[in-house]
N, C-alpha and C positions, 0 to 999 in steps of 0.2 A: 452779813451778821454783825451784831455792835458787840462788842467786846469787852470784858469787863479789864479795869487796866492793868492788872497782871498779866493778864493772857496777851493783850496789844502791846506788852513791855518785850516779853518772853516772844511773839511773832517775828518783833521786830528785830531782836538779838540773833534770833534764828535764821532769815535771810538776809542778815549783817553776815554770818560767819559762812551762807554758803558763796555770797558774793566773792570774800576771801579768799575760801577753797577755789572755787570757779578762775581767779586769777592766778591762784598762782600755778595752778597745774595751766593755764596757757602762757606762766609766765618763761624768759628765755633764761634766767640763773636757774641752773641745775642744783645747787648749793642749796641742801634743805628744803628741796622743792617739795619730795613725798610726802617727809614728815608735816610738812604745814596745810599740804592738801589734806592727809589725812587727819590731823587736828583741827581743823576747821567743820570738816564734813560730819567730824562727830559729834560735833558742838553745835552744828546747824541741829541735827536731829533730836538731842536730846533738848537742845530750848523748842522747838516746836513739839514734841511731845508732852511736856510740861505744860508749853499753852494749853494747848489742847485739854489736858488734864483739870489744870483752875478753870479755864472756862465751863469747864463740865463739874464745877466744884468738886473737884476729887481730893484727898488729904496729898498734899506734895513734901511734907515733913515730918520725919523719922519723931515719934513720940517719947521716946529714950535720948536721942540723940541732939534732939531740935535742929538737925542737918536737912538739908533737901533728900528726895531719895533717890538712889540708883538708877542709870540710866538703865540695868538691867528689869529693875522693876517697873519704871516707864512705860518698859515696850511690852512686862508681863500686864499692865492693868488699860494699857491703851487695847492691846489683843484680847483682855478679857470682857471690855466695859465699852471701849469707845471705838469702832471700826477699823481699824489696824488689819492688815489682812497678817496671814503668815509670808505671804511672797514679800509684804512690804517692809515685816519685821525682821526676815531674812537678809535681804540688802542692808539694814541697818545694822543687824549686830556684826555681818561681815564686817564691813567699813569700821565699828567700832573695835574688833578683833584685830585688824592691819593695825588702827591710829594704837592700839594697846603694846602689840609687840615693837612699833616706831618708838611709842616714846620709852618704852621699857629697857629697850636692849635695841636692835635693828633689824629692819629687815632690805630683802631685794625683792621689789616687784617690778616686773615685767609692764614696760609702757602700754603696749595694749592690754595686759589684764589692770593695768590700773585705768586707762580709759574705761574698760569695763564694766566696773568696779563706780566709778563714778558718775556716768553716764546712766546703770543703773540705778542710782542712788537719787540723783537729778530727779528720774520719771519718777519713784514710788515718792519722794519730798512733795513734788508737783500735785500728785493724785493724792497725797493723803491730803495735803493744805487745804486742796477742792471742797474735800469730799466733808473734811472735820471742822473747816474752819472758814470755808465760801470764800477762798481766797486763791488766787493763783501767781505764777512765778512769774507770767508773761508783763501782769502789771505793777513789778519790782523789777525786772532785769530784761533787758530788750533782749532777743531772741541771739543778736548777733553775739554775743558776746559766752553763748553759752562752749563748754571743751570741746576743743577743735583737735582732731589729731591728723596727721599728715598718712595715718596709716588706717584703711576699714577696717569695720570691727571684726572679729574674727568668732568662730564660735567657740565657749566655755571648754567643752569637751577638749577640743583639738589644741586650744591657746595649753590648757593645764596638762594636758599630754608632753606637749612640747617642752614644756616647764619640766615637766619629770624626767625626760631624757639629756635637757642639760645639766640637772644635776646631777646624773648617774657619771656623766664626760665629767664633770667637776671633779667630782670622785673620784675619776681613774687613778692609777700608781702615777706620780711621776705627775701632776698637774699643778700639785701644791694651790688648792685654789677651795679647799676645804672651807675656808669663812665665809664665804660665796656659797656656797653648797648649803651650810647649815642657813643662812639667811633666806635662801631660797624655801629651802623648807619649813621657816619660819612662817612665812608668808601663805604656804599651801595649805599648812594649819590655818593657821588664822582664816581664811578662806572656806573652812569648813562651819562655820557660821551659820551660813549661808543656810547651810540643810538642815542643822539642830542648834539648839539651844543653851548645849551646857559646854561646849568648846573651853578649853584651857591649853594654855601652851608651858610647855615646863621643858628644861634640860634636855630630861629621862623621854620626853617625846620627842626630841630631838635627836637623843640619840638612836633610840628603838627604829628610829625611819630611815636614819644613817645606814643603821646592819643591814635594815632589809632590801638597801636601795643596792649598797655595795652585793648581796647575794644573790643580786640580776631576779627580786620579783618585781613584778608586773605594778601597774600604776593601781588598778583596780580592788589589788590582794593590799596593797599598802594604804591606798585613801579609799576604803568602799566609799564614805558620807559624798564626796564628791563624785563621785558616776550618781549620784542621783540629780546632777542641777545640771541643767540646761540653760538657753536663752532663747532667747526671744524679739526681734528687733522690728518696730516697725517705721515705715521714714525713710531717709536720706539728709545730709548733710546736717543745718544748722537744727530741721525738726527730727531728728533720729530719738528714737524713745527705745529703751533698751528693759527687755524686763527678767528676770532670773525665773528660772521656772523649773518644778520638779518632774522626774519624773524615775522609774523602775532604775535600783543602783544593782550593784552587785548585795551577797550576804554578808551583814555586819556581823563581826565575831567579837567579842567583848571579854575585858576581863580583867583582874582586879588592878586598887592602881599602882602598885610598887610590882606587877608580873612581869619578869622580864623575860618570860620563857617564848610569846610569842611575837617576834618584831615585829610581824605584819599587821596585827591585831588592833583591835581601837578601845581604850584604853578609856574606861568610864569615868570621866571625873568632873569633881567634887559632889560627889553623890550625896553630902551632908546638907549641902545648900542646896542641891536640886526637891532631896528626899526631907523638906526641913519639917512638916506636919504632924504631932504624932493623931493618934486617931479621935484624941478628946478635941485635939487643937482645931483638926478637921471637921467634927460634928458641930465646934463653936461657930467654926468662919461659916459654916452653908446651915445655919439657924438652926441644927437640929437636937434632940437628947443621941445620947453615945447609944442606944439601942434602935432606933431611927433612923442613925447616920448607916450604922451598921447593914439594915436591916436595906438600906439604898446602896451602900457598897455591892451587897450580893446580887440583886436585881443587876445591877451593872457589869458584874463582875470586876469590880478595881481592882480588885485582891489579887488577879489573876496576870492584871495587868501591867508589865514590867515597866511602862512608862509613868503608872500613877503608885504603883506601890513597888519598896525595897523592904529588904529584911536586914538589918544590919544584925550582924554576929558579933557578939563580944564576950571570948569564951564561952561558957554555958548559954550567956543569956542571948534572948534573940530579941530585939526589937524591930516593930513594924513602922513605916516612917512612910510618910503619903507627899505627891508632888501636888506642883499647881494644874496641873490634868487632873489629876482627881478629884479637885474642887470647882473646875470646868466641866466637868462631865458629869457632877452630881448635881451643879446650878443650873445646866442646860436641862437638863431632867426635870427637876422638880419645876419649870416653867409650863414643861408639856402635861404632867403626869400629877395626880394627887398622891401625897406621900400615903394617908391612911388608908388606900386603896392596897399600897405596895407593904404595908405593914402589915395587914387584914392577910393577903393573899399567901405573907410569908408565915402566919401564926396556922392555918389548915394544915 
């Protein structure tokens, strides 16, 4: 594929900075070694998503701002427009969840879940380049040199289990080992990426994990989102390909974001960024009049649907505010379906 030279600029950047990441997590200085794997790995993906993006002519500049856009936006218009899978946007915004609490504040992660963690990231980088951009990693970076770790991989389940039970020993009376505890669970958040979209990590989640860790509940009752992600590994040694994969978690219990009433609970946030559409906003982005859009909401059921519609309450007033699901699931629609058939059908 020839490339037009923003996108060969933006390719080039991108497996400049995993080459980076790639060294330094098999580098032998321990000294800043995460943080730089993880700042690297997340700069490979958002300049290869960016390619991708101009080469597909897509707008990559905030029209208010004349800034580039969000690496979260990226991976929302690569998943809507340009082949992105959800497995592959999951491994990236994980990794960019880590590289956020790194450079933010700190974290502790676990050698083999950052092998993990990286090794994943490696295979969905490789297969999206392929698939988006006719290019692969093998003819940038010789096989040998890809992370090596002294330890097999282990699986997701069992590695974050493990992780949950040294922080509970963290935690005991008398271990004094409490900043290590909280970094760990720094990381387990962040980690929840992986399975959803609107992940944020703050104090208040730090602490709410603390109580319920210290109250001896269960890993499941505290992180449902993670009992949904699995892996997947195909290979051995230098060709080991690692993929995250969903499957059946425990029930997510949700609930508002200053509730401190249930520690185990998962804790919806920024619902204003996620919920940002109001419904004229949404009838404009999917071409339609507000009785139209409306009139495709019901057919779908949006309204119904807590992933694409919220209700924000503000004293009396209620407003309704729509996600990027909802503007997915009404564009996927009107490709199959003619709108004035579903208009017709809702006027009877």
């Amino acid at each position: 594929m020839k490339l037009v030279r923003d996108a060969r600029t933006l390719k080039a950047k991108a497996v400049s900075s995993l080459r980076i990441g790639m060294q330094s997590f098999n580098s032998f200085d321990e000294d800043g070694r995460i943080t730089t794997v993880l700042l690297h790995l997340q700069h490979a993906c958002e300049m290869l998503l960016k390619s991708v993006l101009v080469q597909n002519k897509a707008k990559v500049f905030d029209k208010l701002t004349g800034r580039s856009i969000s690496f979260d936006k990226c991976i929302g218009l690569c998943l809507a427009h340009h082949g992105l899978t959800v497995e592959e946007a999951g491994v990236m915004r994980g990794v960019d969840s880590l590289r956020d609490a790194a450079q933010h504040w700190f974290v502790v992660v676990s050698e083999d879940l950052l092998y993990l963690n990286v090794r994943a990231l490696i295979t969905a980088f490789d297969t999206y380049l392929q698939r988006a951009l006719e290019d692969d990693l093998i003819s940038h970076i010789p096989s040998r040199v890809l992370p090596v770790s002294s330890m097999p991989p282990g699986d997701f389940e069992f590695l974050v289990d493990r992780e949950y039970r040294l922080v509970a020993e963290l935690l005991e009376p008398g271990r004094r080992q409490r900043d290590e505890a909280r970094a760990r669970i720094r990381s387990l958040l962040a980690m929840e990426s992986i399975a959803v979209d609107e992940v944020g990590i703050s104090e208040r989640d730090i602490d709410r994990i603390e109580r319920a860790v210290r109250a001896g509940q269960e890993i499941n009752e505290v992180f449902p989102r993670l009992s949904t992600v699995g892996t997947r590994t195909d290979g051995e040694g230098v060709n080991l390909v690692v993929h995250f994969t969903k499957k059946e978690g425990a029930p997510v219990r949700y609930i508002g974001g200053d509730d401190p009433a249930d520690a185990a609970a998962v804790r919806e946030l920024d619902l204003q960024k996620k919920f940002y559409l109001g419904a004229a906003d949404l009838a404009d982005k999917i071409g339609l009049t507000q009785p139209k859009a409306k009139a495709l909401r019901e057919y779908l059921t949006i309204d119904e649907d807590r992933t694409c519609r919220h209700l924000f309450e503000f004293g009396t007033t209620r407003i309704p505010r729509f996600s990027d699901n909802a503007y997915t699931k009404m564009r996927e629609c009107l490709e199959n379906n003619n709108i004035e058939e579903i208009w017709k059908a809702r006027a009877r």
